[in-house]
Structure formats: structure tokens, C-alpha cells
C-alpha positions in Angstrom: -24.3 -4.6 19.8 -25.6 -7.5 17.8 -25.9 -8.1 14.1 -26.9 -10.6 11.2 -24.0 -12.6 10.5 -23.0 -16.2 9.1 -21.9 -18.0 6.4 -22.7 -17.6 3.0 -24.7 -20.7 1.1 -22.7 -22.1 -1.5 -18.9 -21.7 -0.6 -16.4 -23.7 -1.8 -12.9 -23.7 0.0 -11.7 -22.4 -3.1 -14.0 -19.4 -2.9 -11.6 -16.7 -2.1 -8.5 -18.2 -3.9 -8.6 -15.5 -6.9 -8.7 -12.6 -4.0 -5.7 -14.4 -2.2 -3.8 -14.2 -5.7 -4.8 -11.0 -6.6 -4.4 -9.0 -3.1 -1.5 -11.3 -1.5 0.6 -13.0 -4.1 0.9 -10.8 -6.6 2.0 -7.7 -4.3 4.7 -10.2 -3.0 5.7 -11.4 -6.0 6.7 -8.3 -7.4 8.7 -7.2 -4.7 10.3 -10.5 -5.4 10.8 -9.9 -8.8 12.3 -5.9 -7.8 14.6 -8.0 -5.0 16.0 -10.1 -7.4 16.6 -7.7 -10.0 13.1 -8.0 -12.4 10.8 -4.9 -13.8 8.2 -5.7 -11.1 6.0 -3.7 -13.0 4.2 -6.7 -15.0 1.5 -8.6 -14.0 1.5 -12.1 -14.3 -0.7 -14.1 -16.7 0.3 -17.2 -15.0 -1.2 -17.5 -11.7 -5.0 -17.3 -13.4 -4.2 -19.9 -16.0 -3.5 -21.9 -12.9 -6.6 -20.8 -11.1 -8.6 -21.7 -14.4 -7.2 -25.0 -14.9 -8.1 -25.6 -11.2 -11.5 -24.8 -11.7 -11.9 -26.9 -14.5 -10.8 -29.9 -12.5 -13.1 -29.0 -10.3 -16.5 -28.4 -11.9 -15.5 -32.2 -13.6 -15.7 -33.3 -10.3 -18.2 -31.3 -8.3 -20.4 -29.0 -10.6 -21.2 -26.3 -7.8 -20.4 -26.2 -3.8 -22.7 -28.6 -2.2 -23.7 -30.8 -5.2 -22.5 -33.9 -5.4 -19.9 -35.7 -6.8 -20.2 -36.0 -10.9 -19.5 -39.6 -12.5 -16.9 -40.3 -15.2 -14.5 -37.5 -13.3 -11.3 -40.0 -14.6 -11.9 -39.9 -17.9 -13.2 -36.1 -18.4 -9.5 -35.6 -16.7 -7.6 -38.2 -18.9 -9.4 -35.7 -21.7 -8.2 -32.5 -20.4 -4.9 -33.6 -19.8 -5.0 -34.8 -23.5 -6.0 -31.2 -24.5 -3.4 -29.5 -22.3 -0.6 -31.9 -23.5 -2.1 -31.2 -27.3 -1.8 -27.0 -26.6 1.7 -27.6 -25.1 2.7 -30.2 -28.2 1.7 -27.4 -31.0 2.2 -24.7 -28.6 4.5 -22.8 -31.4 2.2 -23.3 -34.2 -0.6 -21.9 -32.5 1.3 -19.0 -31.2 2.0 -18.7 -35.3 -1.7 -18.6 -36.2 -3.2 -16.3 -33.6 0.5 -13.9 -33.4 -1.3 -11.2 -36.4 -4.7 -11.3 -34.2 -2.6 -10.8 -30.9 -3.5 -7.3 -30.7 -7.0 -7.7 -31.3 -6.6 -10.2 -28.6 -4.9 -8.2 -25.8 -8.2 -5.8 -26.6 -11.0 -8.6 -26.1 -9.3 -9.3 -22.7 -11.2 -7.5 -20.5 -14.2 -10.1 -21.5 -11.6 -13.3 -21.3 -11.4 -12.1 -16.8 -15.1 -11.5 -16.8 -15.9 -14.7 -18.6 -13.6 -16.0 -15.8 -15.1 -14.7 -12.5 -18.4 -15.6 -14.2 -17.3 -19.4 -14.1 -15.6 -19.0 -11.1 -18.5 -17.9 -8.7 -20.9 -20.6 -10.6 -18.3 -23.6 -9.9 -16.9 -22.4 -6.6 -18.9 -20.1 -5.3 -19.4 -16.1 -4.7 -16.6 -14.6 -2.4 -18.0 -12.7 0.4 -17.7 -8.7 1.6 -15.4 -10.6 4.5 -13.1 -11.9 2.4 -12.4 -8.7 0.1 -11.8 -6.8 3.6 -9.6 -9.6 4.8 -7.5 -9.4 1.8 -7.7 -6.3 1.4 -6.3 -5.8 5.5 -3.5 -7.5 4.6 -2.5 -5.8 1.1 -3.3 -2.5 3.4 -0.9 -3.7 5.8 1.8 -4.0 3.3 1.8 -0.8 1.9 2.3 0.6 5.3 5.1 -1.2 5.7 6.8 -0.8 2.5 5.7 3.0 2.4 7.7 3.2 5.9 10.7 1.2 4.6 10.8 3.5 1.3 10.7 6.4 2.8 13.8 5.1 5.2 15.8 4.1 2.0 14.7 6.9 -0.8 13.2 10.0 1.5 10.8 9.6 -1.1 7.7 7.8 -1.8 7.8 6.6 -5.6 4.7 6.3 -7.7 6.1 2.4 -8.3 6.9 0.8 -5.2 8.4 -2.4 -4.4 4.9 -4.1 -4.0 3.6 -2.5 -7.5 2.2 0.5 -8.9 0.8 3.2 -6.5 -2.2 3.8 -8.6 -3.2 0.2 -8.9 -2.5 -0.6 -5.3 -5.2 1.8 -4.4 -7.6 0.5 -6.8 -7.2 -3.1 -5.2 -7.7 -1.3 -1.6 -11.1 0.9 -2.8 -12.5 -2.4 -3.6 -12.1 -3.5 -0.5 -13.0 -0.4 0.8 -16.4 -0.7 -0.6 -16.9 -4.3 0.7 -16.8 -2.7 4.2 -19.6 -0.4 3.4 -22.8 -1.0 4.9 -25.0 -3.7 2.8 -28.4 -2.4 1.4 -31.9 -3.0 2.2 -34.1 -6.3 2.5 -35.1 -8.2 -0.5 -37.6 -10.3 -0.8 -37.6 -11.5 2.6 -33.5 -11.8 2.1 -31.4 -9.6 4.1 -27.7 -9.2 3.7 -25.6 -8.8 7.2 -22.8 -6.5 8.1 -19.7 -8.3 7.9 -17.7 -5.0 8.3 -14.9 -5.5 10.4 -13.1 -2.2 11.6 -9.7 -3.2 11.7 -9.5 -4.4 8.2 -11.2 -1.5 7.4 -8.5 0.5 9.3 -5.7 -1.0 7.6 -7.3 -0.3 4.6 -7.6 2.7 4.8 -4.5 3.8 6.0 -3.2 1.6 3.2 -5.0 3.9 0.8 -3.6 7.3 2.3 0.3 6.0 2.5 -0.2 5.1 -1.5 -0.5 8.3 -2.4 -2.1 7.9 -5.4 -4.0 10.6 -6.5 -6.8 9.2 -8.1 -6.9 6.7 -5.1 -6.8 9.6 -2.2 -9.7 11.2 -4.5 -12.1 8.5 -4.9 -11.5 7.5 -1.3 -12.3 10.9 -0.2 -15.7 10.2 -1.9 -16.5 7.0 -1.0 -15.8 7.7 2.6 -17.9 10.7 2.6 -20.4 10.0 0.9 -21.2 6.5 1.6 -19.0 5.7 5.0 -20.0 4.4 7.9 -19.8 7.0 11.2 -20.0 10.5 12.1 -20.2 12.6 8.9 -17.8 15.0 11.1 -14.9 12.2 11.1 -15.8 11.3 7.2 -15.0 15.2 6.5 -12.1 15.0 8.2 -10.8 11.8 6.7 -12.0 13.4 3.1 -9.9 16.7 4.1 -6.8 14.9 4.7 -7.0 12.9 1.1 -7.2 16.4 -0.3 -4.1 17.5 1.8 -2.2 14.2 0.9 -3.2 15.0 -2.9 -1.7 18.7 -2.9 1.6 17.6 -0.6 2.3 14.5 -3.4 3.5 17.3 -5.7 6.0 18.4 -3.2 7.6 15.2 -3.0 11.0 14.7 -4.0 10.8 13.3 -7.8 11.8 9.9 -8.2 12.5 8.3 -11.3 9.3 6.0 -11.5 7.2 9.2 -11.2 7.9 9.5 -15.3 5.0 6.9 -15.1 2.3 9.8 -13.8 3.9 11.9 -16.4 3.5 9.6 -19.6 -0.3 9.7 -18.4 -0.5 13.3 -18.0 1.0 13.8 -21.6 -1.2 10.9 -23.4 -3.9 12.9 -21.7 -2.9 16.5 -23.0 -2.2 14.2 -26.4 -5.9 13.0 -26.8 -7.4 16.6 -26.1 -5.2 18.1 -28.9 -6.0 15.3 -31.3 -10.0 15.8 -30.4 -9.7 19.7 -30.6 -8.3 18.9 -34.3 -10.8 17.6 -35.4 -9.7 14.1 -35.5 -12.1 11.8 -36.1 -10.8 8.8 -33.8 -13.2 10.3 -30.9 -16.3 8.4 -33.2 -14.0 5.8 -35.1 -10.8 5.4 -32.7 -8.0 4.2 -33.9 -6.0 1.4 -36.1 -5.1 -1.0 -32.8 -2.7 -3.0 -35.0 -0.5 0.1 -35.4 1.5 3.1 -33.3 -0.8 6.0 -32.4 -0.3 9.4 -34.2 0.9 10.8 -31.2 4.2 13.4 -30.9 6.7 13.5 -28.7 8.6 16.6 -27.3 11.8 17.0 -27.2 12.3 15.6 -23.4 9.2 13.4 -23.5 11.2 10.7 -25.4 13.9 10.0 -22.4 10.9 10.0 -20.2 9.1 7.4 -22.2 11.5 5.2 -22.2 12.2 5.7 -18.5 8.9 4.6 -17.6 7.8 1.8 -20.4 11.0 0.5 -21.3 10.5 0.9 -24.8 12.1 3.2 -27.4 10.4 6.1 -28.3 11.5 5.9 -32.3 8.7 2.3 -31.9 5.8 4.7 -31.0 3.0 4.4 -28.5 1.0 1.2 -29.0 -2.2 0.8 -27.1 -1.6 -1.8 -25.1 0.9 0.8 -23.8 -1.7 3.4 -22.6 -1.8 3.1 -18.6 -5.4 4.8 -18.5 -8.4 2.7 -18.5 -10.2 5.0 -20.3 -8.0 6.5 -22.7 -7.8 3.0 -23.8 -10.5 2.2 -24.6 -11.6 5.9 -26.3 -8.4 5.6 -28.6 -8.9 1.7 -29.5 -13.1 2.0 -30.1 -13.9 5.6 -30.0 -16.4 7.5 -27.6 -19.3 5.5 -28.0 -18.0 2.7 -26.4 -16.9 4.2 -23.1 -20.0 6.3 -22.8 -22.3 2.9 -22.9 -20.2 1.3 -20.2 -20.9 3.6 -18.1 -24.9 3.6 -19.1 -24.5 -0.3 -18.6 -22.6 0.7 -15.6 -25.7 3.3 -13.7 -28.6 0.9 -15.3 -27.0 -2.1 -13.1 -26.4 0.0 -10.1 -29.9 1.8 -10.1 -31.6 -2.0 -10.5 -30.2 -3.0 -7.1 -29.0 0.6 -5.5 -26.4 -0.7 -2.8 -23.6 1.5 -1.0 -20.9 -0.8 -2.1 -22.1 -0.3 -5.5 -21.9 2.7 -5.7 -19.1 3.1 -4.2 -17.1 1.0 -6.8 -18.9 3.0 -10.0 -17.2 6.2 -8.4 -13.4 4.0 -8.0 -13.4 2.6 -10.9 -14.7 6.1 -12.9 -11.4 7.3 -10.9 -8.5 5.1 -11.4 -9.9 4.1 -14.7 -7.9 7.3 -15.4 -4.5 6.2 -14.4 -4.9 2.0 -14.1 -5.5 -0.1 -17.1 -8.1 -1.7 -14.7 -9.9 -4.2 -16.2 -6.9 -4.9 -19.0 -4.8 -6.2 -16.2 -5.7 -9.7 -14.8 -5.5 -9.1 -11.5 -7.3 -6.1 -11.5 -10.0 -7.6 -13.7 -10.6 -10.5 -11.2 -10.9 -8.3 -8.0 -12.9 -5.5 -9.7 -15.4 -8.0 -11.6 -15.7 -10.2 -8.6 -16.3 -7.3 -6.5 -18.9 -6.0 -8.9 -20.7 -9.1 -9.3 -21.0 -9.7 -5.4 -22.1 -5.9 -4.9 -24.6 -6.4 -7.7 -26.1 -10.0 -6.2 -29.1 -9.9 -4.7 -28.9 -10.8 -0.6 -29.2 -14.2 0.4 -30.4 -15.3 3.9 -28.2 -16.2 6.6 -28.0 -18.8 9.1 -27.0 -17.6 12.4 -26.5 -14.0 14.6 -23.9 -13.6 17.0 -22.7 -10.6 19.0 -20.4 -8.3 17.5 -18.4 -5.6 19.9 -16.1 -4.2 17.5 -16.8 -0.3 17.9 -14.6 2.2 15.3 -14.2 5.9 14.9 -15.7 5.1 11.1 -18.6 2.9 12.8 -22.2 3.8 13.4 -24.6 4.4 16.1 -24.8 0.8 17.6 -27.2 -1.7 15.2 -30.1 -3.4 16.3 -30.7 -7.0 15.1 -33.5 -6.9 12.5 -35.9 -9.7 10.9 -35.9 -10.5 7.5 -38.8 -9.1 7.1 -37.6 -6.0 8.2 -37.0 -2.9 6.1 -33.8 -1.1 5.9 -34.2 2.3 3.6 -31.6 4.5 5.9 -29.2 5.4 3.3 -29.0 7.6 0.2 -26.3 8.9 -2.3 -26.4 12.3 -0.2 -23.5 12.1 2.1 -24.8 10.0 5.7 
């Protein structure tokens, strides 16, 4: 069986860095932090202020993959590391100016990693639907095995493993799950090859069952049977056992990290009796300087601070709302949700692709538990993936012969031109 494949114009070697970060080192370094006695449960700011000083460096010396070298690279880096020694010099009087904006801040963030990935794909270049599998293999891998060496150890399967949050793990994997989708029609004379590979796809998704998270199991259900490669009769059956993983997860043994799915079932039940009173945060939203007027019960206190951290008596700020959504409905109101999601649909139906829509559905799904684009890593893989699903295709240089055959795979492919048309696809499941 043969198919388009080869390499994408305008890599860098850095291409696929932020993916690394966000799918490899992260994971690993929060079972580090749980080995060694840390939360885990935090997500570094670190590693992407790292990454961004790296690609500064390196759009002063090399604009964009293939261009060459720029002149005067010593002194624009004699400059930045004025400016870096300047930030660290004054470091505590700038934290002093910006500490009363801080929460305003920590809400503008989500624009701060798409600003980033923006920058990143013009300077180094666009990762590919190979590398988010790749990663995204590997991150699968790892929750097998740390799902298998939890269960050994608690008979359970937390909601927060070693390796991170359940919920969030699965939205890292359903991006990649997407990127193994089958690419979209000719354009232009452009076509984009199939760079699915089955056993990252495999790991994947195996990765995204042992998470057990429920929005996870759910929007992989979807994706898989609606938009999957292969027989529709082994997407159904791979839909049908999400939907049995879903409604066994309640039978679990409770573990002390599952107060986290309960703070986001209360803030939930919180927002629909605030609306259904008439509140009028739903068109205004709410003070994001200050705690939310939310009540804790009597036992939803302990189980606050049991999954936060915090006291209870301090309130619930935003920035300690889990959900995606919720977020952003309590912080700007209803309006700005709702044209997100118009932005969202007008994108996708401009260049109608499977991975797109693939991703619209995850992230409409664990935007419910995952603060998504709030958290950097997230941010990075989610906008990068958006980004590369929304692209138009470029042409590729070379074909070889691919044997991989999968349960999940389709009839076998036959090479076509670029001139060729490829309509065989819809939003109906395949």
C-alpha cells in the first residue's frame, strides 16, 4: 500500500521542542516532583520561558528555517542579555508594579501561549501530524504504565496520578488523537499526506481508555466514531467500551484526589443556582480581583481544601476554577464563551478537515474539567495543534511504501496526484 509522504518545507530542528516539553517532560517531571515529595499538580511556567528565550536567540540569528544567517547576531545578543540581566536586576520592583494587575494578568494568559506558538511556528517552523502522534505514543505509553503500577500499589486508579491530572492527560492524548486522523482534501494543487502511524495511534489510544477520564473516554468515543479511520463496526465497538469505562469509573474505589472531580461537579451545580437566581454575572461575570459569591456546604469545605490546598474561609478565586469554561463564563460572562466557539466553527468550516474537527469536539469536552488553554502546556499543544489542523496543505517531496495495516486503518490507499480530488469524508460517522 503506498502513500504521499515526506518532509515538511520549513522545519527547523527545533520544530517539535514545545511538543517534547509538553507531552514528555512535563509528565516526568511531575512524577518527579510526587517522588520527591512535591504537589505534582502544578505546571511549570519555567520550561516555556526557556523555550521563548530560545527562540529569540534564534530568529536573531536565522529569521525562519532555511533563510540565511542575519548580520549583527553578536550585538542583538549582547542586547538581550542586557535586557534579561536588566529584568533580573529590578526583578522585585517590577513584581511590585504589575502584583495589583496580577489577576488580570493570569486572565490575558491564554493570549500570552497563543502569541507564543504564533512566533514559534513563524521562527522555527510548523510541527507536523507525525510529531504530535510521536509524542503523543510516548505520553500514551506512560499512562499505561503508571495506570498498571497504580493499580498494583492503590487497587485504585486516582483522578491525579503520578504523571498529572487524569483529565488533562487525556486532553494532551485527543490532540494527538486527532493528528492521526485522516488529512483533508486537495488544495490548490497541494495535497497533505497521511502520516498516521498505527502504533502511535495504538498507544494513544489505549493511553486515553486507562486515564479514565470521563470527559476524555467521551470525546474519544466521538472522535473515533465519527471521524476514525477503519471499519465503522470496530469504531462502535471502541465507542461502546469508552461508555463502559465511563459508567465502571464511578465504581471505583474513592481515592483522595477524586475530591478534584468533586470541586468541579459542585462549582458546576454552583453556577446553575447562581444563573437560576437571577444573577446577572451570566452577561456581566464577575469581579476577577476578588472571591466568587459562592457557598460551601457543610462537608464541601474539607473537600476543598483536600483538592486545592487552600482554605476554604479564603474563598474560591478564579484562577482556582479547574473548568475551561466555567472560567471564562464567571470571569467575562456568556458572551465571551459563545463567540469562541463562533470563532471556533467559522475557522473550521473555512478549511473543513477531520482533525479539525475532531479537536473543536475535545476541546468543547475537557474544556469542562481542564483549564485548557489557562495552563501553558496545554495552551502550547492545543494552539499548535489548532494552527497545524487549520493550515492549508503544503506539497510534499517524496512517496514511499507504507505497510503498516491496523484494526482502526482503512481499505488500503492508492497514491493520488496533486491534482487529484479527495471529497470521501463527512461529519456523518465513516
Amino acid at each position: 500500500m503506498e502513500s504521499v509522504k515526506g518532509k515538511t518545507p520549513g522545519r527547523g530542528r527545533l520544530t517539535a521542542v514545545p511538543l517534547a516539553v509538553a507531552y514528555v517532560a512535563v509528565p516526568l517531571g511531575t512524577a518527579a516532583s510526587h517522588y520527591t515529595g512535591g504537589s505534582g499538580n502544578v505546571t511549570p511556567v519555567a520550561p516555556w520561558l526557556l523555550l521563548a528565550g530560545l527562540g529569540t536567540l534564534s530568529a536573531m540569528y536565522r529569521p525562519r528555517p532555511g533563510d540565511a544567517a542575519s548580520g549583527g547576531f553578536f550585538f542583538k545578543l549582547a542586547m538581550f542579555v542586557l535586557m534579561l540581566a536588566g529584568m533580573v536586576f529590578y526583578a522585585a520592583d517590577i513584581l511590585s508594579l504589575v502584583m495589583p494587575y496580577l489577576p488580570y494578568l493570569k486572565e490575558f494568559s491564554p493570549f500570552v501561549f497563543l502569541l507564543f506558538c504564533g512566533l514559534w511556528v513563524s521562527t522555527m517552523g510548523m510541527p507536523d501530524r507525525a510529531d504530535f502522534q510521536r509524542f503523543g505514543g510516548l505520553l500514551g505509553l506512560f499512562c499505561v504504565v503508571d495506570s498498571v503500577a497504580e493499580a498494583a500499589v492503590y487497587q485504585s486508579l486516582p483522578a491525579i496520578r503520578w504523571i498529572g491530572n487524569a483529565d488533562v492527560l487525556a486532553a494532551f492524548l485527543l490532540v494527538a488523537l486527532c493528528a492521526g486522523l485522516k488529512p483533508g482534501s486537495n488544495e490548490g494543487g497541494c495535497t497533505e499526506p497521511d502520516q498516521g502511524n498505527r502504533w502511535w495511534r495504538l498507544l494513544t489510544m489505549l493511553g486515553l481508555l486507562l486515564c479514565l477520564s470521563r470527559t476524555g473516554l467521551f470525546a474519544a468515543a466521538w472522535v473515533v466514531l465519527c471521524f476514525g479511520r477503519g471499519l465503522f463496526r470496530w469504531r462502535l465497538a471502541y465507542a461502546i467500551l469508552c461508555a463502559l469505562l465511563i459508567g465502571g469509573s464511578f465504581f471505583l474505589p474513592p481515592s483522595p484526589s477524586d475530591a478534584v472531580r468533586y470541586t468541579d461537579y459542585w462549582l458546576w451545580v454552583e453556577a446553575m443556582r447562581l444563573a437560576a437566581e437571577g444573577h446577572p454575572f451570566l452577561f456581566t461575570g464577575f469581579p476577577i480581583d476578588q472571591p466568587l459569591p459562592v457557598k460551601f456546604p457543610v462537608s464541601m469545605g474539607a473537600i476543598w481544601e483536600a483538592a486545592t490546598g487552600q482554605p476554604a474561609v479564603l474563598g474560591v478565586h478564579l484562577t482556582e476554577v479547574p473548568s475551561f469554561w466555567l472560567r471564562l463564563l464567571f470571569a467575562w460572562g456568556l458572551a465571551v464563551p459563545l463567540l469562541l466557539l463562533l470563532i471556533l466553527f467559522i475557522l473550521l468550516f473555512r478549511r473543513l478537515t477531520r482533525m479539525g474537527a475532531g479537536l473543536v469536539a475535545a476541546l468543547f469536552a475537557q474544556g469542562m474539567t481542564t483549564p485548557l488553554i489557562y495552563d501553558p502546556a496545554q495552551a502550547i499543544a492545543i494552539c499548535l495543534g489548532f494552527i497545524l489542523a487549520l493550515s492549508a496543505p503544503r506539497e510534499y517531496l517524496s512517496t514511499r511504501r507504507e505497510s503498516d495495516e491496523f484494526i482502526f486503518d482503512e481499505e488500503a490507499r492508492s497514491v493520488e496526484s496533486p491534482d487529484a480530488s479527495s471529497d470521501d469524508w463527512s461529519l456523518r460517522p465513516l
